[in-house]
C-alpha positions as CSV (number, residue, x, y, z in Angstrom):
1,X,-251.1,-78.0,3.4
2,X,-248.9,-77.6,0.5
3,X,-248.9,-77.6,-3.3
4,X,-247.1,-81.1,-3.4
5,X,-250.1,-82.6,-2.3
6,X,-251.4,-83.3,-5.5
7,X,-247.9,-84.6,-7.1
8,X,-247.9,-87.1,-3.9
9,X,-251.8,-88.4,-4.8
10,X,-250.5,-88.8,-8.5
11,X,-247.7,-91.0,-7.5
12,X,-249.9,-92.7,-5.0
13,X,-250.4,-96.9,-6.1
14,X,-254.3,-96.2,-5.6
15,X,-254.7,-94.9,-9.0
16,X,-252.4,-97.8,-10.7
17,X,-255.1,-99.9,-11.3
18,X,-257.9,-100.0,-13.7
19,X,-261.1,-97.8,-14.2
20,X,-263.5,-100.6,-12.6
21,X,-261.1,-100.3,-9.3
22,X,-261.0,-96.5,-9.4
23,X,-265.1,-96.0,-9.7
24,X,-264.8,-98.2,-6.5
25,X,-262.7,-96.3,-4.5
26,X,-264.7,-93.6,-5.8
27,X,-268.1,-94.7,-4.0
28,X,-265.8,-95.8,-0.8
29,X,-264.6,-91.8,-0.7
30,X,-268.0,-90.5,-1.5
31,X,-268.8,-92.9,1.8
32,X,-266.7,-91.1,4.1
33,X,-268.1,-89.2,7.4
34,X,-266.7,-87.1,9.4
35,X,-267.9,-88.0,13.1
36,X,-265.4,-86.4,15.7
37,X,-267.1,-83.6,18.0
38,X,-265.7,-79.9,18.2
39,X,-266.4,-76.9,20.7
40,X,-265.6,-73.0,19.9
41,X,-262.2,-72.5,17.7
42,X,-262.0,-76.2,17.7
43,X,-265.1,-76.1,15.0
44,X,-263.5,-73.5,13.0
45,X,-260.4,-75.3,12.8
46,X,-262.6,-78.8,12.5
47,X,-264.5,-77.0,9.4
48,X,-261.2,-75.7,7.7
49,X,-260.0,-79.1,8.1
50,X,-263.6,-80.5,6.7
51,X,-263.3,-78.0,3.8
52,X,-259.8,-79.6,3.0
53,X,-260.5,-83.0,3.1
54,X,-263.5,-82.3,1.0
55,X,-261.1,-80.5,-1.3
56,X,-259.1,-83.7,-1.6
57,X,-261.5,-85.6,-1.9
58,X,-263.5,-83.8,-4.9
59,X,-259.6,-83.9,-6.5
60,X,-259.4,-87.4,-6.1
61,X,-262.7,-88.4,-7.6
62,X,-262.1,-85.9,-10.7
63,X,-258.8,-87.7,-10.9
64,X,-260.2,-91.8,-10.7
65,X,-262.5,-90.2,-13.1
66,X,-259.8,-89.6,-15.6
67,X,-258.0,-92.4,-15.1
68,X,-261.3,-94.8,-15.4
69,X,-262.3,-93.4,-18.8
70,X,-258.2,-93.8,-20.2
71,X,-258.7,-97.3,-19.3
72,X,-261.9,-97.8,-20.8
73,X,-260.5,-96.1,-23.6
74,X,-257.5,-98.1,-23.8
75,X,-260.0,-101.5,-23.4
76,X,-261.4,-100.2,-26.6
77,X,-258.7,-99.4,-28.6
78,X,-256.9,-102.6,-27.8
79,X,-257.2,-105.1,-30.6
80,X,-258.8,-108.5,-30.6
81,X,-257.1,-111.4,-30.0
82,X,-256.9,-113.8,-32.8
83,X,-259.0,-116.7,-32.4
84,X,-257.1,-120.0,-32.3
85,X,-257.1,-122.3,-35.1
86,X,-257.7,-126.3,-34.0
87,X,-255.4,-128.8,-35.7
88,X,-258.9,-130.2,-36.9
89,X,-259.4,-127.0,-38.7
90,X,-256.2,-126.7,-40.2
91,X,-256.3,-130.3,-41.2
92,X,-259.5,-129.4,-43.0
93,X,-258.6,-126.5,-44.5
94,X,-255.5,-128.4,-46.2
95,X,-257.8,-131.1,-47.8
96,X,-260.6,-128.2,-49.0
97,X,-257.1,-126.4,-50.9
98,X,-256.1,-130.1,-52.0
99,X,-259.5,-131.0,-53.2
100,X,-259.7,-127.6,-55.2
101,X,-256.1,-128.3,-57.1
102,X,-257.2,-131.6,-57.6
103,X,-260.7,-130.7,-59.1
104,X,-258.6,-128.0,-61.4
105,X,-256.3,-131.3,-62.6
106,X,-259.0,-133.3,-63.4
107,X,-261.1,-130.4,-65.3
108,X,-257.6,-129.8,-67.1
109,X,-257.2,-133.4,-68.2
110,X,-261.0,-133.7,-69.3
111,X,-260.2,-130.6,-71.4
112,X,-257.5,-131.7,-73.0
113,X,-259.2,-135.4,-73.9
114,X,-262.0,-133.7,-75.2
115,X,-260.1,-131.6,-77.5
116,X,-258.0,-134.6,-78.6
117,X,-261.4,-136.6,-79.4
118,X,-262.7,-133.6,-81.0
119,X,-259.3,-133.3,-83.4
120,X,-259.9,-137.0,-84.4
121,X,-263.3,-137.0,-85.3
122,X,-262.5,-133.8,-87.4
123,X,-259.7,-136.3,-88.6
124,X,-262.0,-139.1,-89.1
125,X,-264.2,-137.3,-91.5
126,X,-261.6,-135.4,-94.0
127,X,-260.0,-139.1,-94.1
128,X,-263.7,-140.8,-95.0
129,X,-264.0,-137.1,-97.9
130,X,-260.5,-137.8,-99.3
131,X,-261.0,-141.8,-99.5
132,X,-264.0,-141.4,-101.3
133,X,-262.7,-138.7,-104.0
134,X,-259.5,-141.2,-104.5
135,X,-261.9,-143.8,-105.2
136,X,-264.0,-141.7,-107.5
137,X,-260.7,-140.7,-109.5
138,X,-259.2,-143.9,-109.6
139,X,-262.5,-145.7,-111.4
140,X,-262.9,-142.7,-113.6
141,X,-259.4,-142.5,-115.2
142,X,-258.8,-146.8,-114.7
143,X,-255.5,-147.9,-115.9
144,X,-254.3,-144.6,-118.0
145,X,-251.0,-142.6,-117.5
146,X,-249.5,-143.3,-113.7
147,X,-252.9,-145.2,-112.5
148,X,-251.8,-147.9,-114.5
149,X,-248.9,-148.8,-111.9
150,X,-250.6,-151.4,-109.6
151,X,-248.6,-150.1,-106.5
152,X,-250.2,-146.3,-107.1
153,X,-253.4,-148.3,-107.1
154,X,-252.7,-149.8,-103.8
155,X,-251.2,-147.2,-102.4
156,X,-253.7,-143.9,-103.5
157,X,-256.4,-145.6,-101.0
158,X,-253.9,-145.6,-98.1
159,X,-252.9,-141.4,-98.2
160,X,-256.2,-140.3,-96.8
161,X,-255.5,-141.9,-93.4
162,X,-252.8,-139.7,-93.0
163,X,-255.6,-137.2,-92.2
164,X,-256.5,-139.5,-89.3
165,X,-255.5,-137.9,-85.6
166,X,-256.6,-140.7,-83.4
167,X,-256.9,-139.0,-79.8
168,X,-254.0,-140.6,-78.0
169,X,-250.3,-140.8,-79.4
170,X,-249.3,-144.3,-80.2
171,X,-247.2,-145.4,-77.6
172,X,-245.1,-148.8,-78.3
173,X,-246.1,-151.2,-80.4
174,X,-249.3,-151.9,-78.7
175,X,-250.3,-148.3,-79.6
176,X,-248.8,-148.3,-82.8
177,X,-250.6,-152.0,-84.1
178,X,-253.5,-149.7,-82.7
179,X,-253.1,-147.0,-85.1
180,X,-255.6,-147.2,-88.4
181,X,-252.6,-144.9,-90.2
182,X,-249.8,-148.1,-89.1
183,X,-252.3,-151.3,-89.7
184,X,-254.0,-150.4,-92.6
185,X,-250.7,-149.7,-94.9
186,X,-248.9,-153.1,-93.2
187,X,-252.6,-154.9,-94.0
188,X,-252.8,-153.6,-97.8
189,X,-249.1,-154.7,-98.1
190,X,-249.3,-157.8,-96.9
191,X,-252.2,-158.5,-98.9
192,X,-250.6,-157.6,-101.5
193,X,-247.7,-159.3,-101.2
194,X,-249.9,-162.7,-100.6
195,X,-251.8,-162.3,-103.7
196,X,-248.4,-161.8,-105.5
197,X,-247.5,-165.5,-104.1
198,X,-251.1,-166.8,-104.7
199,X,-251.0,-166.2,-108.3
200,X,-249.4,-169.0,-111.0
201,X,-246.2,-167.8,-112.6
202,X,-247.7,-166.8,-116.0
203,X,-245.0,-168.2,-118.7
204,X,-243.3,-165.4,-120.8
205,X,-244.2,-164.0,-123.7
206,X,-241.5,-164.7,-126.3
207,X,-242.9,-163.6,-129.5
208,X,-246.6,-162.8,-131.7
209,X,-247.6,-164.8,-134.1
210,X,-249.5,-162.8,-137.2
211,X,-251.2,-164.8,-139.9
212,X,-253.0,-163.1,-143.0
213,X,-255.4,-165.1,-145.1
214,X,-255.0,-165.2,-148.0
215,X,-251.6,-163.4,-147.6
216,X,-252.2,-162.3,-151.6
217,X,-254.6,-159.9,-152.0
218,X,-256.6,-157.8,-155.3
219,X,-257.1,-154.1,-155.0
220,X,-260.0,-153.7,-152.9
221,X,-260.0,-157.4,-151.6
222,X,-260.3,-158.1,-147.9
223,X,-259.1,-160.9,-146.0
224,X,-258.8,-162.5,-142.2
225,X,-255.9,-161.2,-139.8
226,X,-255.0,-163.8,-137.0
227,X,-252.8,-162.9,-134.0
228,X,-251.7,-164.9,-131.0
229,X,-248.8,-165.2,-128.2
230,X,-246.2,-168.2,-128.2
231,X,-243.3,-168.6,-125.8
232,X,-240.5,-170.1,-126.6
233,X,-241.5,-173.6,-127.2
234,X,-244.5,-172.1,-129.1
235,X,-247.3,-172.6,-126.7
236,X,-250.0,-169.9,-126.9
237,X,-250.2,-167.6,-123.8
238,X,-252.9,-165.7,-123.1
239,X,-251.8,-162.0,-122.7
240,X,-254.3,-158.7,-123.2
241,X,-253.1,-155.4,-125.1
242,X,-252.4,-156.8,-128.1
243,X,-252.6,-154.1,-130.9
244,X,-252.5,-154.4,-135.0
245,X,-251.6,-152.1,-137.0
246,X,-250.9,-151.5,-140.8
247,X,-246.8,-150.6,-142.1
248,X,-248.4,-148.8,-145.1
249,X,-252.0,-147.4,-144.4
250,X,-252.6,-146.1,-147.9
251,X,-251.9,-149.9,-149.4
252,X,-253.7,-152.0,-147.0
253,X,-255.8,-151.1,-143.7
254,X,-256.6,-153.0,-140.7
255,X,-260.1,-154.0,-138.8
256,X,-259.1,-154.9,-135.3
257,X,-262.7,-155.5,-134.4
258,X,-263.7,-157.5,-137.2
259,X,-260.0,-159.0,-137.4
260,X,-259.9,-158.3,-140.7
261,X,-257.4,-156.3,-143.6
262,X,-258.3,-155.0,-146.7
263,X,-256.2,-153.5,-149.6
264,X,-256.6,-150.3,-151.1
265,X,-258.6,-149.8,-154.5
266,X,-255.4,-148.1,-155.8
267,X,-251.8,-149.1,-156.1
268,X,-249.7,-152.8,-155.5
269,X,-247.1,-153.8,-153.7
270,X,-246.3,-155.2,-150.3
271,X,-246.4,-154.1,-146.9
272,X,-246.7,-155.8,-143.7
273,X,-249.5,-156.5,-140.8
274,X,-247.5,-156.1,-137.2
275,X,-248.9,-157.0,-134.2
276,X,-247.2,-155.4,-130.4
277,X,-248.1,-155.7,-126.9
278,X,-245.7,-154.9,-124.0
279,X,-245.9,-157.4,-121.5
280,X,-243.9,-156.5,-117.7
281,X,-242.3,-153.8,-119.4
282,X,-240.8,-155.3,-122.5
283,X,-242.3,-154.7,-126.0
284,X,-243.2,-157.9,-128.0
285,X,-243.6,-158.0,-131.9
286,X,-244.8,-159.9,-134.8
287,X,-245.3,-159.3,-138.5
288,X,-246.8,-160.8,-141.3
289,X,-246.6,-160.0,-145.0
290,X,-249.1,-159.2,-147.2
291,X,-249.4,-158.4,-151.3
292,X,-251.2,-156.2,-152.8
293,X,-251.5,-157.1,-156.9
């Protein structure tokens, strides 16, 4: 028996195979009897031979040993295989990501419409604050200074829409007609425009007639004052704004109220009683003449 014997069982197919086949060819060599008969030098050489095999045989179980636990230790350290994924599940998991992105869209676009509708109620109430202090300042200061102009009357009620943010941006003219800040100006004009074309053509103002009675007065006298508006065939027109007012205040004053003048206590001489109203723009005048004796 030689050294090689144990390069020769190494290389042997036996031990090729896994650790379940090795533990059996374990219990098959444990198995093994011996059942030949021997006689004198035949036993010793039968026992020497007996010790040998069992040699070989203790060598090739430590060996399966080995070679049974490096296969259940390779078992072990091999990774799992990846379960396979059904169509049906993959299908599935597409919808459950499309349903989330969709969910996210919808939450977006709820956002945003709820800050829009917040905006325009914010909108809605500085416009209703404004309108109302526009209205307060327009019947408190009436027809003075640049109030007077009948388009900054019309027009003063209209700037407070401009506050308005209605929720959605017009879009064509559906949207615009929709819009309170595009109706209501159009609306106001048009009405506007329509009483304009409602209204009789007034006739014009050519001159003021002033009549003093009597037109001779005594220091300290007082007499009536008479004022109208002719055109220019003489027919009275009714016009407001008509003022009187005295050329020489310290010879003769002037009542408007009362419609009456009265001369001074001191001092003669003549002045005049003149009577002005601007109509559209244009100043009208009359006059009359008055003595004082």
């Amino acid at each position: 028996m030689t050294d090689n014997w144990l390069g020769e069982l190494e290389s042997d197919s036996l031990f090729a195979g896994d650790g379940a086949e090795s533990e059996d060819y374990l219990e098959t060599i444990d198995g093994e009897t011996d059942t030949g008969g021997y006689y004198g030098d035949d036993i010793d050489a039968a026992e020497g031979s007996a010790r040998e095999r069992a040699r070989r045989r203790a060598l090739r179980r430590a060996r399966l040993r080995r070679q049974a636990e490096q296969a259940r230790a390779r078992r072990l350290q091999r990774p799992a295989r990846p379960v396979p994924v059904s169509a049906a599940v993959r299908r599935t998991q597409a919808d459950v990501s499309n349903l989330a992105v969709k969910s996210q869209v919808q939450a977006d676009v709820i956002g945003d419409a709820l800050a829009a509708q917040r905006a325009s109620i914010t909108g809605t109430q500085q416009a209703v604050g404004a309108s109302l202090l526009v209205n307060q300042v327009l019947n408190t200061f009436g027809k003075s200074g640049i109030l007077a102009n009948d388009l900054v009357r019309m027009a003063a009620p209209l700037a407070p829409l401009l506050l308005m943010k209605p929720p959605r941006k017009p879009a064509g003219i559906a949207g615009m007609a929709g819009d309170p800040r595009v109706f209501a100006p159009v609306g106001v004009a048009a009405l506007a425009v329509l009483q304009k074309l409602a209204q009789p053509k007034a006739a014009e103002v050519d001159r003021l007639l002033v009549t003093v009675t009597p037109s001779t007065l005594a220091r300290g006298e007082t007499a009536l004052v008479d004022f109208r508006a002719v055109d220019r065939v003489g027919r009275t027109v009714t016009v407001e704004g008509i003022t009187l007012r005295s050329r020489n205040e310290r010879l003769v004053t002037v009542d408007q109220a009362k419609g009456e003048v009265t001369a001074a206590a001191h001092g003669t001489g003549r002045t005049a009683i003149v009577a002005e109203v601007t109509v559209e723009g244009r100043l009208v005048r009359g006059a009359a003449e008055v003595t004082v004796q």
